[in-house]
N, C-alpha and C positions, 0 to 999 in steps of 0.2 A: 397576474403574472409576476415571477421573479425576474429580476432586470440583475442580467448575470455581465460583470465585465471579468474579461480574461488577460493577466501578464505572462507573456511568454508563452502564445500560443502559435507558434511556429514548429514548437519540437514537439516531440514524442508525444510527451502527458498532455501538451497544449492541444493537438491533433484529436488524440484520443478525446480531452475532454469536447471539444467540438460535435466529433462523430455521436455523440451522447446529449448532448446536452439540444442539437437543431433538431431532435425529436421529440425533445421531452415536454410533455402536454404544457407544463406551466410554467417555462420558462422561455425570455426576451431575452437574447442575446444583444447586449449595448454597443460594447466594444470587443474587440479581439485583437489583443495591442501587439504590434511586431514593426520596432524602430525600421529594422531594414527591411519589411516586405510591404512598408506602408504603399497604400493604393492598387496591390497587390489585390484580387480574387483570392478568395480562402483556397480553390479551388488549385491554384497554380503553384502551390506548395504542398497543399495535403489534395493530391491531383484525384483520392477516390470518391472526394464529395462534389465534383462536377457531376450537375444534374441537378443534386442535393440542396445546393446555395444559393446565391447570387452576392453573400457580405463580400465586405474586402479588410482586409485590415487595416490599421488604424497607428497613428505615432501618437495621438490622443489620448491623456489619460485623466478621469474627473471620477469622482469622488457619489456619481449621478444615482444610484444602483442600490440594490439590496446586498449583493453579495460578491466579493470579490476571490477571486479566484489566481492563484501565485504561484503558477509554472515555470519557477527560472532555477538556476543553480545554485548548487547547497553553499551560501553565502551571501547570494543575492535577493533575497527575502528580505531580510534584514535592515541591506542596505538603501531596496527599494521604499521599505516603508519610513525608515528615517529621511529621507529625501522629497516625499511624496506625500500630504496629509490627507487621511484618509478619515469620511465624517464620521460622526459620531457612532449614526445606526448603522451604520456598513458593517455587514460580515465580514468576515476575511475565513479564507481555507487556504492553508499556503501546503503546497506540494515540497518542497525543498526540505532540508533536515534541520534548520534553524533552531524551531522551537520544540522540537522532540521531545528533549531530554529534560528533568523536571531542576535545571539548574539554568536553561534558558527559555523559562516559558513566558518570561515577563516581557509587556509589549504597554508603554504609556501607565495608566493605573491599571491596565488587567491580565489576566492570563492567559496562555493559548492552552486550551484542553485536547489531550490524545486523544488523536480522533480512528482510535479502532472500538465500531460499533459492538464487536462481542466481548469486548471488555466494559466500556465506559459510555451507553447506550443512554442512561438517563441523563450524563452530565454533558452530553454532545446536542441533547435534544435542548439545554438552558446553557448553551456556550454563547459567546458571539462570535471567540475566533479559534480554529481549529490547525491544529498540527497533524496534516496528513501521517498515516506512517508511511514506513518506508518498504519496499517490494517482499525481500527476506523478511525483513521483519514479520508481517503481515503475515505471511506463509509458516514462518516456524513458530509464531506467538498462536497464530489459531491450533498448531500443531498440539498444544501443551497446556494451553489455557484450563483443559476441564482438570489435568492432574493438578495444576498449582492449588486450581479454587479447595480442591480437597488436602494439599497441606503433604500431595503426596510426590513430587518432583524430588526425585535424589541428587546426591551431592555432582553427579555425573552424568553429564546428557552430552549425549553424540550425533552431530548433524552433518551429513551431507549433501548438498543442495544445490544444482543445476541451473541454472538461467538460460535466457534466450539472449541474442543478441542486442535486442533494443534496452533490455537492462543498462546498457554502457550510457545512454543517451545518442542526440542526435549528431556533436560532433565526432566526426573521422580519428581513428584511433588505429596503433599498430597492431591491434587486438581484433578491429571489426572489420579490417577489410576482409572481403569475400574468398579473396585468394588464402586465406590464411585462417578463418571461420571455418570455412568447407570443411567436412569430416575430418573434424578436430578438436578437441579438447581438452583441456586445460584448466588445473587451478588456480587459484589467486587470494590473497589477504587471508592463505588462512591462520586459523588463530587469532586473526586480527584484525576484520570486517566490523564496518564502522556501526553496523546494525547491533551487533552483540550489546551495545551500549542500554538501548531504548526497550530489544526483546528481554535483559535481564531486569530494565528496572516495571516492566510491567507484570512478569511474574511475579516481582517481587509485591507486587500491587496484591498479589490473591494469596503468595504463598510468603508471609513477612518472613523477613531473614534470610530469603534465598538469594537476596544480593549479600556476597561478602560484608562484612566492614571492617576487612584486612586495610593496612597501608597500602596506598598506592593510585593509578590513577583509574578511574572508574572504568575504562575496556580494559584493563588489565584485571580489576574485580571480576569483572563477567566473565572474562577467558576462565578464570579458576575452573569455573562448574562445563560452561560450554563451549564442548571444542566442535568447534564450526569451520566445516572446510568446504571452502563455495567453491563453484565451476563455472565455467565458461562451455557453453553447450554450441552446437553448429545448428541450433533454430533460433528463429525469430524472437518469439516472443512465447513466456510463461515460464514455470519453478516449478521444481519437482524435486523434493526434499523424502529425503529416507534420516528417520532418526531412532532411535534404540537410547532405553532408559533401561537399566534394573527395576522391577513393579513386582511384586504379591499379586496383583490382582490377576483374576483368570483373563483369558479371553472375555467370556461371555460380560465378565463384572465390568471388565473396559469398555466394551462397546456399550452397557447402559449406563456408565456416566457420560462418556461423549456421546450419546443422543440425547440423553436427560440434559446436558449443559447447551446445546446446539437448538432443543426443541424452539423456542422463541426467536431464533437469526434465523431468517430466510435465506441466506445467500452460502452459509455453510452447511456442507453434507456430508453426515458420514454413513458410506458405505461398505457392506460387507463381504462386498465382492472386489476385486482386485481392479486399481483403477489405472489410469493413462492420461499422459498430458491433454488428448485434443477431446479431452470430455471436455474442460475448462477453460481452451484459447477461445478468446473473441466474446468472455461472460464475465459477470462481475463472482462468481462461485468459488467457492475454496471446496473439493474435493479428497474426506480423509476417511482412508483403511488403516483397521487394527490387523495385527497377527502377534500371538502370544507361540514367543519362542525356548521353551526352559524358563528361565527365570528374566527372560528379555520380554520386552512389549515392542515393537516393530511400531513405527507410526508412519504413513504415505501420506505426503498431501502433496496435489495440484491446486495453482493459481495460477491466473493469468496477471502477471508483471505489471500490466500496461493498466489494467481495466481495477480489479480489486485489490491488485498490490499500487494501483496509484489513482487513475481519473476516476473509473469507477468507484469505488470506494470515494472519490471525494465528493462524486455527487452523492450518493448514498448517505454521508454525511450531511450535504444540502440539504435532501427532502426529510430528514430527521431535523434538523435545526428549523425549518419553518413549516414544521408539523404535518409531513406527507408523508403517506405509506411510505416505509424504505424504498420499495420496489422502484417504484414510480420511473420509469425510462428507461428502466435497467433489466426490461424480462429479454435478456439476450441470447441467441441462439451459438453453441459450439457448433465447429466446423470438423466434421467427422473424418471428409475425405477431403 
């Protein structure tokens, strides 16, 4: 069994990764650290695994475990692990934006490796510590992946890209209360979402040179090519990105490089029929339609925020680092109605 301890499993990603991980065949959950809910029933915070449980949480944190798992906010990664000596063989998969970006990957003498499987699948499988990505990211990097690999992403890519509410995270905001979510919607950071940073420099991983190396500060490079205008959606939970490139390629030639590039991920799908968010709430799935418009290529994907834009995805990550089918915990069912 893997002996999984969890920080910052109180909020969203911590939840999430819980609901996933008390089923999953080979893993021991040690701890699940929550300063303030110590003694607490997992139960009495994430009230829907009553039945499901019996842990509780924990103020405890040691070093006991295979693999440590880092649900806290984008800063506190960082500061948890300088604080905190974490042993030798311990994994680490940290959920926060810390070690993203390939100018903070350094941790002691090693790296933390990007950890999106349809990019970086063999160096995730010989990592020991992994840089979740981030929800958008996840969603418009799988969106574009197969054009970069072929050398063919133009100077101008167009994204607009919806969210659910739990994207905010779990503390109260003037943005998330109910009164003011309810059928409504709204932009935010566009041009200037902190994602652009990690989705540029991973394109630029398949398509060299597609990151700028104009002057200036690396989201200002990325803004050049991709202008990204995020939303604020009145549901819960999952992304739904529409983006449009200029491509040569037909229809038909689109859709057989993203099934040719996708055939080996089990968790992304593309389909040819027009798709919907609640194919993919409550699944670790990324869901992507082509449409060939004139000289536009249309590109649709669905994710679900919570699962494969974060927990998911991070165990996915797990059973690939100690050598388990991807799948393992993760064959999840969407919620249709």
């Amino acid at each position: 069994m893997i002996r999984v301890g969890i920080v910052g499993s109180a909020g969203y990603t911590g939840g999430e990764l819980l609901r996933v991980l008390i089923y999953h065949p080979e893993v021991e959950i040690v701890f699940a650290n929550s300063a303030s809910n110590a003694g607490n029933k997992l139960y009495e915070v994430h009230n829907d695994l009553f039945g499901d449980t019996e842990l509780t949480f924990s103020s405890d944190f040691h070093s006991e475990i295979d693999v440590l798992f880092l649900c806290v906010g984008h800063g506190d990664a960082r500061k948890f692990l300088d604080a905190h000596p974490i042993g030798a063989a311990v994994k680490i998969i940290d959920l926060s934006q810390d070690y993203r970006l390939r100018a903070n990957t350094a941790y002691q003498d090693k790296h933390f490796v990007y950890g999106l499987p349809e990019l970086n699948k063999e160096a995730i499988q010989a990592a020991q510590y992994i840089a979740n990505p981030g929800c958008f990211a996840t969603n418009i990097q799988l969106a574009l992946l197969p054009l970069a690999g072929k050398g063919l992403l133009p100077d101008q890519i167009h994204v607009n890209a919806t969210t659910g509410s739990t994207g905010a995270g779990q503390k109260p905001g003037a943005t998330t209360h109910f009164s003011w979510r309810n059928n409504n919607l709204s932009a935010y950071k566009s041009f200037e979402h902190q994602h652009l940073q990690e989705i540029s420099e991973s394109l630029d991983q398949l398509q060299k040179g597609f990151l700028p190396a104009s002057e200036g500060a690396l989201l200002q490079r990325a803004a050049e090519k991709i202008n990204f205008v995020p939303q604020r959606g009145d549901f819960a939970r999952g992304i739904f990105s529409a983006i449009y490139v200029d491509s040569g390629l037909s229809e038909d030639e689109a859709y057989a490089l993203y099934e040719t590039y996708y055939a080996a991920h089990p968790f992304t799908h593309v389909s040819r029929q027009n798709i919907d968010l609640k194919q993919v709430v409550n699944t670790n799935k990324s869901i992507i339609h082509l449409e060939k418009h004139g000289n536009k290529l249309l590109i649709l994907n669905a994710t679900d925020n919570l699962l494969k834009g974060a927990s998911g995805q991070a165990v996915q990550n797990m059973n690939l680092m100690f050598g388990l089918d991807e799948r393992t915990g993760l064959n999840l069912k969407s919620i249709g109605f």
